[in-house]
C-alpha positions as CSV (number, residue, x, y, z in Angstrom):
1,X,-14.1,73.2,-35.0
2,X,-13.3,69.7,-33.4
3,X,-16.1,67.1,-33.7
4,X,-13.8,65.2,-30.8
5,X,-10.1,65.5,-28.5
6,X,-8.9,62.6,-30.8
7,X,-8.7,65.0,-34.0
8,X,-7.4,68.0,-32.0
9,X,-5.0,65.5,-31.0
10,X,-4.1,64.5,-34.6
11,X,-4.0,67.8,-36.1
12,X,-0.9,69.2,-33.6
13,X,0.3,66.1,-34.1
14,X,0.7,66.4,-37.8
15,X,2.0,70.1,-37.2
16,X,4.4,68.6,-34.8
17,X,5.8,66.1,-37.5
18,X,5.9,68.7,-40.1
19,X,7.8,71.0,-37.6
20,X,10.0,68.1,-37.0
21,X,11.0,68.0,-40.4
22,X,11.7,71.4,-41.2
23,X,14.3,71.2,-38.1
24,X,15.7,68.7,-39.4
25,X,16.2,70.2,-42.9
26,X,14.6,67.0,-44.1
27,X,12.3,67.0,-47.4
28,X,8.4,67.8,-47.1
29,X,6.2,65.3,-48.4
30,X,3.4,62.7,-47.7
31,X,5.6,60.2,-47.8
32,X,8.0,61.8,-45.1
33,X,5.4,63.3,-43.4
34,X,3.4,59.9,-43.3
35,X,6.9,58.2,-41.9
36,X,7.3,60.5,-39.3
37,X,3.8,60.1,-37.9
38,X,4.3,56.1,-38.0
39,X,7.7,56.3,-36.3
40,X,5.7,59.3,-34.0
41,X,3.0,56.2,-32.9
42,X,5.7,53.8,-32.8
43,X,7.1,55.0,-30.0
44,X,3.9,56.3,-28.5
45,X,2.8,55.4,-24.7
46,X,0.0,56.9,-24.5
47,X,-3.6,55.2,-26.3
48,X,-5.3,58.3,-27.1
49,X,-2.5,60.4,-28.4
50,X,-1.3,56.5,-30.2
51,X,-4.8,56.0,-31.7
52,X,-4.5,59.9,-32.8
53,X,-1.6,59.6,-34.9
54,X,-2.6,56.5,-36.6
55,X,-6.3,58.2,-37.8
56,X,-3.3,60.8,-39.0
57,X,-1.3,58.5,-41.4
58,X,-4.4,57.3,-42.8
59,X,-6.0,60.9,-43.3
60,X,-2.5,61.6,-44.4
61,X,-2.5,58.8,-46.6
62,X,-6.2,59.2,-48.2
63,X,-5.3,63.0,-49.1
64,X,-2.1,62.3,-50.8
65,X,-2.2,60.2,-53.3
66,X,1.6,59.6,-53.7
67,X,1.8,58.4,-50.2
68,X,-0.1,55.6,-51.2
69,X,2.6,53.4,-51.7
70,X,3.3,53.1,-48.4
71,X,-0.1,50.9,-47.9
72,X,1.1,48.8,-51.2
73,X,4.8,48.6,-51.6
74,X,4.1,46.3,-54.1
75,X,2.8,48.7,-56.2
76,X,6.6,50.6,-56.3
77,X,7.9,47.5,-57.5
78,X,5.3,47.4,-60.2
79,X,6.3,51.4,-61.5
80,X,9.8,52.1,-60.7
81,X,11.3,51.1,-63.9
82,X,8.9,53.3,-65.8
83,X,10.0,56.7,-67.3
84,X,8.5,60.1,-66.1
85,X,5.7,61.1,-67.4
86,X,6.5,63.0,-70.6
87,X,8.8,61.0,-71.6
88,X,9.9,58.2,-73.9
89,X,12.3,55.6,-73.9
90,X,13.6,54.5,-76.8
């Protein structure tokens, strides 16, 4: 159940994102999905439905750890010449 509209409003906004981006044949991910909702309150008019879909890039955000990059770019900068886990470079 809803404690409030706001989080009713975030959750078919996150099922509209996601829906988005399977039309779209686009990858899956908390990063994408994450994108799509900032581009989603980009655009938005509206306060509530705005204020909605920022709550749902951060919940987005605090669930998936590999989304949080997008909070510290920096931080890709810092890893990206690293090898995959498993792996050595020689």
């Amino acid at each position: 159940m809803y404690r409030n509209k706001s989080e009713k409003i975030m959750d078919i906004a996150i099922g509209e994102a996601v829906a988005g981006l399977l039309s779209e044949n686009a990858p899956v991910s908390g990063t994408t999905l994450a994108v799509r909702l900032m581009e989603m309150a980009a655009g938005e008019t509206r306060p509530e439905r705005a204020e909605a879909l920022r709550m749902a890039v951060n919940e987005v955000i605090a669930a998936l750890p590999a989304t949080r990059l997008l909070l510290n770019p920096e931080l890709l900068f810092l890893t990206e010449d690293r090898p995959p886990p498993g792996t050595r470079q020689h």
